[in-house]
C-alpha positions in Angstrom: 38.9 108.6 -132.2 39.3 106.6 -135.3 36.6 105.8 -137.6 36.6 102.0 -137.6 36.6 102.1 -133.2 34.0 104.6 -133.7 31.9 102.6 -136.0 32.6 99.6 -133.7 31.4 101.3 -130.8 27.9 102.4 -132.5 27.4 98.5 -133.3 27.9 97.3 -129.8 25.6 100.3 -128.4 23.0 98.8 -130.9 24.3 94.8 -129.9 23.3 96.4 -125.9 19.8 98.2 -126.9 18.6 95.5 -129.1 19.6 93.0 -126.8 17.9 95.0 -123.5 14.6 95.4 -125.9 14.6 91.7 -126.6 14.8 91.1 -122.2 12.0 93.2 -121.9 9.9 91.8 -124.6 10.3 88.6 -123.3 9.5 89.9 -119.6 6.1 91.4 -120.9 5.3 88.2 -122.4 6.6 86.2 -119.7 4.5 88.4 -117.4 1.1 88.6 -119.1 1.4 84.4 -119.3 1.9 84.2 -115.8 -0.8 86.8 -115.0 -3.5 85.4 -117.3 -2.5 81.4 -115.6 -4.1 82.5 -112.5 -7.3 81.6 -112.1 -8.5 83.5 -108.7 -12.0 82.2 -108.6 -13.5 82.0 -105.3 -16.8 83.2 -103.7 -17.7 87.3 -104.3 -21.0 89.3 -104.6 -20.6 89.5 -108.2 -19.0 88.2 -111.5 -17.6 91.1 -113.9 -17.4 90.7 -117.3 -14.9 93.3 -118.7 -16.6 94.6 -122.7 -14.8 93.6 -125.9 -15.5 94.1 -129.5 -19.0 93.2 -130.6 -20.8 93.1 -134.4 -24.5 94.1 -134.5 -25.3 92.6 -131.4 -23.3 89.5 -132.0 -19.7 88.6 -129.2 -16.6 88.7 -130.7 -14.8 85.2 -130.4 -12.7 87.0 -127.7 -15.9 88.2 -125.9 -17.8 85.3 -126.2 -15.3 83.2 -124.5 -15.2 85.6 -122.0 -18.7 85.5 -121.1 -18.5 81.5 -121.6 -16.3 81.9 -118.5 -18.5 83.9 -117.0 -21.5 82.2 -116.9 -20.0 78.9 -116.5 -18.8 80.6 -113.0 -21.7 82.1 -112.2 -23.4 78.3 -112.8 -20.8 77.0 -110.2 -22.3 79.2 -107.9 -19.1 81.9 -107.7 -20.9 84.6 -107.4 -25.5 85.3 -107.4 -24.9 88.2 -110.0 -23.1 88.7 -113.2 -22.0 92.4 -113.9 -21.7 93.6 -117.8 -19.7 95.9 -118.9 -19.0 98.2 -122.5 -20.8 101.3 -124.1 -20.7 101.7 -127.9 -18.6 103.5 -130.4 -20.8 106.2 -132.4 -21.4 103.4 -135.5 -22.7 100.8 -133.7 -26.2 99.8 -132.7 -26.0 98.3 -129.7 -23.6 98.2 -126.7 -21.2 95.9 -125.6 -23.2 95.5 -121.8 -26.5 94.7 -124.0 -24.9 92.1 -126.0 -23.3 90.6 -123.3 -26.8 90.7 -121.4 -28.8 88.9 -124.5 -26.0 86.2 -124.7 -25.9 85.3 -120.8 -29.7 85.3 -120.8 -30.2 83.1 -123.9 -27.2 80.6 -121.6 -29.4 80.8 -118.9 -29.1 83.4 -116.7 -32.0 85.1 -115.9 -32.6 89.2 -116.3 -32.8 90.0 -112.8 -29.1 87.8 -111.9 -27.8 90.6 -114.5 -26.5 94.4 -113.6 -25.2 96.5 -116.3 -22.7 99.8 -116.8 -23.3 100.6 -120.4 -21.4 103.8 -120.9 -17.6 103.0 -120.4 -15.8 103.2 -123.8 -12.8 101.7 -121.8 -11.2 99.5 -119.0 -11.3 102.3 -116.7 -14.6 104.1 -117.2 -16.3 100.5 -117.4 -14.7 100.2 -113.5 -15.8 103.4 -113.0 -19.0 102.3 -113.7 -18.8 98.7 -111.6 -17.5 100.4 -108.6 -21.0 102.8 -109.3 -23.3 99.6 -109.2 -21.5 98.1 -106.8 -22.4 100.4 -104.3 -25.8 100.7 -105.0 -26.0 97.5 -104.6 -24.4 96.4 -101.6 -22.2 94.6 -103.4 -18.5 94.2 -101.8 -16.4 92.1 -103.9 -16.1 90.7 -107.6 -14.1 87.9 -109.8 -13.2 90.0 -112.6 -13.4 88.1 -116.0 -11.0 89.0 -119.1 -8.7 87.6 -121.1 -5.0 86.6 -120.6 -3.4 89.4 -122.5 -5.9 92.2 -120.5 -5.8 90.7 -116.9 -2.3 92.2 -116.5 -3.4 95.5 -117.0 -6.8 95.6 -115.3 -6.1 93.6 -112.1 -4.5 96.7 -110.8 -6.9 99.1 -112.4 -9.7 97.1 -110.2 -7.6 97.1 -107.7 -7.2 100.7 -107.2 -8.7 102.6 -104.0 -12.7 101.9 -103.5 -13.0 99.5 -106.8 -14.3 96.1 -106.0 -12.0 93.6 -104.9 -10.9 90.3 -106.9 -10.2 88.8 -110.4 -10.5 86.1 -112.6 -9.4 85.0 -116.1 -11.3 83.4 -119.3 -7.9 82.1 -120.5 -9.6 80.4 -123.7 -10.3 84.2 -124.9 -6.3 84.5 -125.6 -6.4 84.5 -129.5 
């Protein structure tokens, strides 16, 4: 094989793979859109509200639009409790779950409409968690809140055997 066909051939291999990389870019993005569009509100036992970053107590814009969401659905009568979710990294002073309990009670939701997990440092042990309170609760189904670029991935984590059933989205917590 010549050099110059050889050379040739590398740059169309690369033309393929950056070509096939672009496609599946444009899938995920394509995908999480679609995903985070649906808005599966209907009636369940309880409104989740999946943790985000929080400062001293204070919602990040992302998790304060989530729990907007949240308690505007749990206002409309979607669901009689509101379940928070998110632990704390070893600097902070307070959890995700406790802000996200002081903000819905200061938006008018009282304590005892509130359940909390306030140990998961992730998506998964925060279901963990839910699926936990859930049960000792009697509590059968959920509307999941989060926001578009997360509902993609934890639709199916909730969705996994004996996690509470259901989703929802807070799409104006898409930065």
């Amino acid at each position: 094989m010549t050099r110059p066909l050889l050379g040739r051939i590398i740059i169309e291999v690369l033309a393929v793979a950056m070509a096939g990389l672009l496609l599946l870019v444009a899938y995920a993005i394509y995908r999480i859109a679609a995903q985070g569009d649906l808005d599966e509100a209907r009636p369940a036992d309880a409104i989740v509200v999946l943790g985000a970053a929080q400062f001293n107590g204070q919602p990040s814009t992302i998790f304060e639009a989530r729990l907007e969401h949240a308690v505007d659905l749990w206002r409309r009568g979607v669901a009689p409790y509101l379940v928070v979710t998110g632990g704390k990294l070893p600097a902070d002073i307070t959890t995700e779950a406790a802000t996200a309990r002081a903000w819905a009670m200061a938006h008018g939701v009282p304590e005892e409409a509130i359940l909390g997990e306030y140990r998961g440092r992730n998506t998964l042990e925060s279901l963990e968690g839910v699926e936990a309170i859930m049960a000792r609760n009697d509590l059968h189904s959920a509307v999941f809140v989060s926001d578009e670029t997360h509902m993609l991935r934890d639709t199916p984590a909730a969705r996994a055997p004996r996690r509470p059933r259901g989703r929802g989205r807070a799409r104006s917590a898409s930065p």
